[in-house]
N, C-alpha and C positions, 0 to 999 in steps of 0.2 A: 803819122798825122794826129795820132792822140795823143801820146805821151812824151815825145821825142827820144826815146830812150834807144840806144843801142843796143840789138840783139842780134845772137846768130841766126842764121837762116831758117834753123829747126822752129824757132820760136817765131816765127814771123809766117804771113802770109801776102804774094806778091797782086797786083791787078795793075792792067794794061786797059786801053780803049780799044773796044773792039768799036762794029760798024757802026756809027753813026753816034759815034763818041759815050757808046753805052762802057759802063766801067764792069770787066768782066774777068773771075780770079782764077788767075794761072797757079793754078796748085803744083803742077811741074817745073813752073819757075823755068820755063823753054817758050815762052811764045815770042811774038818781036815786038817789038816797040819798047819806048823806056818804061817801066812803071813804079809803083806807090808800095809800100812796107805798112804793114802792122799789124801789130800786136796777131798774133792765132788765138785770140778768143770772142763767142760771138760777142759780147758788152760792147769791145774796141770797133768791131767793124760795125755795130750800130753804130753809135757814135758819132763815126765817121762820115754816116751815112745825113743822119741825124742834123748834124752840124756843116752839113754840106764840106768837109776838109776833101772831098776826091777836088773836088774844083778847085781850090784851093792850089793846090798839090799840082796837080795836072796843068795848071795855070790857064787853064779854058774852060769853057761850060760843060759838064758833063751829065750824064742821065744814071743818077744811079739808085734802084729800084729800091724801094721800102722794105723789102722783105729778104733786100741779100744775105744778114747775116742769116737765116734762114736757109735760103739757097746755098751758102758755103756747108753749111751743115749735112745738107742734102749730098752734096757733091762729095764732102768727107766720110762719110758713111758707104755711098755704094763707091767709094775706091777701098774701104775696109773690104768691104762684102766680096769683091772682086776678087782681094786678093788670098780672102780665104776659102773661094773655092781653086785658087792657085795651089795652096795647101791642101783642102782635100782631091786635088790630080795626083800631086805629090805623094800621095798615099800616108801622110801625116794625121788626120786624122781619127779618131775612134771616138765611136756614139755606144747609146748601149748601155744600160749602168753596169753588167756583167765586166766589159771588154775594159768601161773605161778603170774600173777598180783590177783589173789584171792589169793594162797599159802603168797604171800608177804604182802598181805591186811592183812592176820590171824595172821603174825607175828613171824611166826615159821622159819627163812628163814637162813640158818648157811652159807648158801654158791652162787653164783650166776656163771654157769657155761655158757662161750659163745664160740660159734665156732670160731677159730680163722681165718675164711677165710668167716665171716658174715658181715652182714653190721654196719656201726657206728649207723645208726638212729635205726636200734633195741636197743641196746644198750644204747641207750639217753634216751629211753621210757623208758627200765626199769630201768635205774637210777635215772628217775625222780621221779617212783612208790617206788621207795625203799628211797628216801628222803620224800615224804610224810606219809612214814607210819613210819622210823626211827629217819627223822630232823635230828639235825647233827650226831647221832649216825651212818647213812648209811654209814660212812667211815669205819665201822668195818666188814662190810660184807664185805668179802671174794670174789674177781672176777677173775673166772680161764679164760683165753684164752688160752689155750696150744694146744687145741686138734681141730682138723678140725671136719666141720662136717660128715665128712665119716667117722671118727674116734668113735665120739658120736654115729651114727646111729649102728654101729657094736656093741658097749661097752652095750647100749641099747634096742640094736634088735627093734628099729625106722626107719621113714625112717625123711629124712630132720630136725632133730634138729640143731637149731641154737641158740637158748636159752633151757639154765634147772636149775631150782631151786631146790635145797640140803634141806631138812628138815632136821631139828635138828638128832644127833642121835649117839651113834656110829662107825658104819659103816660110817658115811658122817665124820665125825673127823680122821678114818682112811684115808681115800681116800685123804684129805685134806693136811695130814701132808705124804703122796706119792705126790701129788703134789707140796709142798712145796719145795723137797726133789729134785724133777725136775728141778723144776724151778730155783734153787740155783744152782745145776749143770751146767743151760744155765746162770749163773750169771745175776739169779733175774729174769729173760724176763718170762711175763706166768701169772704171778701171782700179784693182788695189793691189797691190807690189810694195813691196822695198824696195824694187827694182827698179832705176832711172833709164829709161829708152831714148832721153834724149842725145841732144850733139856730145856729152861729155861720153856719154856710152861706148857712140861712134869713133871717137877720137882713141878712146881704147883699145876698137877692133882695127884702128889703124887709118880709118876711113876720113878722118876729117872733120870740122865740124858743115853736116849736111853733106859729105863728100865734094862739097867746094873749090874754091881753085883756091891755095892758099896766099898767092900770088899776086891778089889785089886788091886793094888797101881799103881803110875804109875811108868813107867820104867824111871832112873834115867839117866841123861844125862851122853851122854857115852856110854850107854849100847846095846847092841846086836840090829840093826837094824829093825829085824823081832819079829813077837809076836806071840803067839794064844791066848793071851789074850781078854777078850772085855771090858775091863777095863774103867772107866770115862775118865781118862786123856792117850791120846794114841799119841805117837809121828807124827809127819806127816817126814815121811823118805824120 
């Protein structure tokens, strides 16, 4: 709706009309109805909002609230938070500056999680622990700042974290590519890696881009604004 550009699934964000024609985002890209594509960052879904494109798009009148790019934000955030108490069940997690500089010494370390209302000199300490045990390879560890530490302490059930180190795992690669997912929404802020968690990542571990159906096409320029499709190539409307 704002740029026409075609992109994979990962890079997009879908919405559907829920009751009474409120425009409402399907972040699992599973609810029914046909719906709208764009862009995953807040600017685009102002925008959208802004310049009234859901009606447009939808091809009828629709109600969609002044503040959604806000509310998606909302919404991406505690499915982070969700999923990183998914990780600490998992027993992936280590808090603690003792445990998390042993975790790091071991080498097991996928991800490096910091409050973002902490101090720099924590943060200097453990960077410096994660260049002696990685040398230049530390640039490929993963550093989240997105979450306050009231945030962590809830996601948790801790009190006062301000540093946590992610152990290898599944559940810590999910959480990660939710944060990704974030962070590209606040354009980029949150998050700093070498490391690409997006669809090309995916497509790597075999999965797909988005884990998608490969199987259905994109829709041809020109054609019907709206989709329910979850297709590779999905227009941005």
């Amino acid at each position: 709706m704002v740029t026409r550009a075609v992109r994979p699934p990962a890079e997009m964000l879908r919405f559907v009309l829920g009751p009474d024609d409120e425009v409402v985002p399907d972040l699992k890209r599973n609810l029914p109805g046909r719906g709208v594509w764009v862009t995953a960052d807040a600017a685009s879904v102002a925008t959208a909002v802004e310049r009234q494109l859901f009606t447009r798009s939808f091809k009828t009148k629709v109600r969609a609230s002044s503040t959604l790019a806000q509310e998606v934000d909302q919404l991406l955030e505690r499915q982070a938070l969700q999923s990183m108490s998914i990780v600490n069940k998992a027993g992936l997690v280590v808090t603690g500056a003792a445990k998390v500089e042993k975790a790091i010494a071991a080498g097991h370390i996928a991800a490096m999680v910091h409050a973002s209302d902490g101090g720099p000199d924590g943060v200097r300490k453990i960077g410096q622990a994660l260049t002696r045990q990685y040398g230049t390879e530390a640039g490929s560890i993963r550093r989240i700042n997105l979450f306050a530490s009231s945030q962590l302490d809830l996601a948790l059930g801790r009190s006062n974290v301000i540093h946590a180190a992610l152990k290898k795992g599944a559940a810590s690669e999910a959480f990660l590519e939710r944060c990704q997912r974030l962070a590209l929404y606040r354009r980029g802020k949150g998050l700093e890696s070498s490391v690409h968690l997006g669809a090309d990542d995916r497509n790597q571990r075999g999965g797909g881009p988005d884990h998608c159906q490969e199987d259905q096409p994109e829709q041809p320029s020109g054609s019907d604004d709206t989709t329910s499709g979850r297709g590779p190539g999905i227009k941005n409307l």
